[in-house]
C-alpha positions as semicolon CSV with decimal commas, in nm:
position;residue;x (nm);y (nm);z (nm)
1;X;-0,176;-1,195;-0,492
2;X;0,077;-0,896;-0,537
3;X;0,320;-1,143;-0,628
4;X;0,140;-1,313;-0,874
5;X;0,050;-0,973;-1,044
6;X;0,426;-0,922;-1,023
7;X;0,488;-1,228;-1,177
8;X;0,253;-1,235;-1,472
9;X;0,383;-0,855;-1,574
10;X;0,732;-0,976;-1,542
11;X;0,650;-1,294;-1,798
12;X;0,393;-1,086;-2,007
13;X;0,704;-0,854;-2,021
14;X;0,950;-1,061;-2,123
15;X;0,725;-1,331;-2,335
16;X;0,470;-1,138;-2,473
17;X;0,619;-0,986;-2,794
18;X;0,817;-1,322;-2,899
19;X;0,591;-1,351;-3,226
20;X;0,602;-0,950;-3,286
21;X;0,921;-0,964;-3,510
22;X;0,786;-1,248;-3,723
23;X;0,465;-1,122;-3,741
24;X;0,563;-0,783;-3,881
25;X;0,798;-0,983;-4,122
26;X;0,531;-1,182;-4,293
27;X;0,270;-0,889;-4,283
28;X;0,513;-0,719;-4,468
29;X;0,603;-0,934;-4,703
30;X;0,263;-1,069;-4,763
31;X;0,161;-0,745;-4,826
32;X;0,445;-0,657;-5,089
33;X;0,289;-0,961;-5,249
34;X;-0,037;-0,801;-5,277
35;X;-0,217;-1,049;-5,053
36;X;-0,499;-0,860;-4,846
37;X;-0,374;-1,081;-4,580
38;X;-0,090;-0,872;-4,499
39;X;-0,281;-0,593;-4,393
40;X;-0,533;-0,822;-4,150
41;X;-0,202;-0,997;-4,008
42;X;-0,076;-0,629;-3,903
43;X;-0,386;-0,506;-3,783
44;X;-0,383;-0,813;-3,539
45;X;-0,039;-0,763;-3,401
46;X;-0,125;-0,390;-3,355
47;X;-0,409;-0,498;-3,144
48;X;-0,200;-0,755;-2,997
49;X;0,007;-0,500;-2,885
50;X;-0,293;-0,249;-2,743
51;X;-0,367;-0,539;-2,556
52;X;-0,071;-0,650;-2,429
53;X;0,041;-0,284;-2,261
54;X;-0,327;-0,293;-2,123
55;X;-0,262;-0,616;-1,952
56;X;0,104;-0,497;-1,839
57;X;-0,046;-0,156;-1,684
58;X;-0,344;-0,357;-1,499
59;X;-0,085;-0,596;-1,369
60;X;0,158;-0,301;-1,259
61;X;-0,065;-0,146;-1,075
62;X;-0,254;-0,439;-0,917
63;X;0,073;-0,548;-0,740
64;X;0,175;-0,155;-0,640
65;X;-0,178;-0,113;-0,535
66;X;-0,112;-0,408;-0,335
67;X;0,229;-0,357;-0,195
68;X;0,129;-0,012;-0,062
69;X;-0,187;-0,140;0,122
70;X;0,046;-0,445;0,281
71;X;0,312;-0,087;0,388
72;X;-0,012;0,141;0,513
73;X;-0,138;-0,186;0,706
74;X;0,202;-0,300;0,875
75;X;0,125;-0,053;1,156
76;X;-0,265;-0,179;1,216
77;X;-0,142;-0,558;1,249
78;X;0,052;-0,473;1,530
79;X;-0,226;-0,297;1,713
80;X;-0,484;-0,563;1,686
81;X;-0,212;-0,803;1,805
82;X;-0,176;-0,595;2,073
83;X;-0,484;-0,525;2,157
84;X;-0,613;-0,904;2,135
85;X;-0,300;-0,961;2,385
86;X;-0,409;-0,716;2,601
87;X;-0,780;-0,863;2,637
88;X;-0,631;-1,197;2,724
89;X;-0,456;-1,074;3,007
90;X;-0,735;-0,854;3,136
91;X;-0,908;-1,211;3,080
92;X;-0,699;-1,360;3,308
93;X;-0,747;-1,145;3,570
94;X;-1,099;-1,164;3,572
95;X;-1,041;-1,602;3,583
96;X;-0,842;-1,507;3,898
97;X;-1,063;-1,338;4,092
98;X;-1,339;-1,601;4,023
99;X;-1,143;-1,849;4,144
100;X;-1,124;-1,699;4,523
């Protein structure tokens, strides 16, 4: 899931302003023509953008949130393995003396 959150901030990142150029172009000039157009086609790429950075900072820290939990963690998989490794051979043990 951290990856995935990686991913999609990487591609919102790199694909996610492609129409931001154009956009400002033709509210621009749509506006110098006087259409009221201009100003609704700016207001939408500025909350395009407000968006976009929301999106990009939830991603972020889903997948940091993520990767430090997997890091704080590392050392608890290793005891349970243990631990479950552990009751099988006391297991054993017990199988042995039930079999005298």
């Amino acid at each position: 899931m951290g990856n995935s959150a990686f991913s999609l901030f990487e591609d919102l990142g790199r694909y996610g302003r492609d129409a931001w150029s154009s956009s400002q172009t033709a509210a621009k000039d749509l506006k110098s023509q006087e259409y009221e157009i201009g100003g609704a086609l700016h207001h939408v790429q500025a909350r395009w953008e407000k968006q976009l950075q929301s999106l990009l900072d939830a991603c972020a820290h889903i997948s940091n949130h993520l990767d430090y939990t997997k890091k704080a963690h590392q050392g608890d998989e290793y005891h349970v393995a243990s631990t479950i490794s552990s009751i099988s051979r006391l297991d054993s043990g017990f199988d042995e003396r039930t079999q005298r």
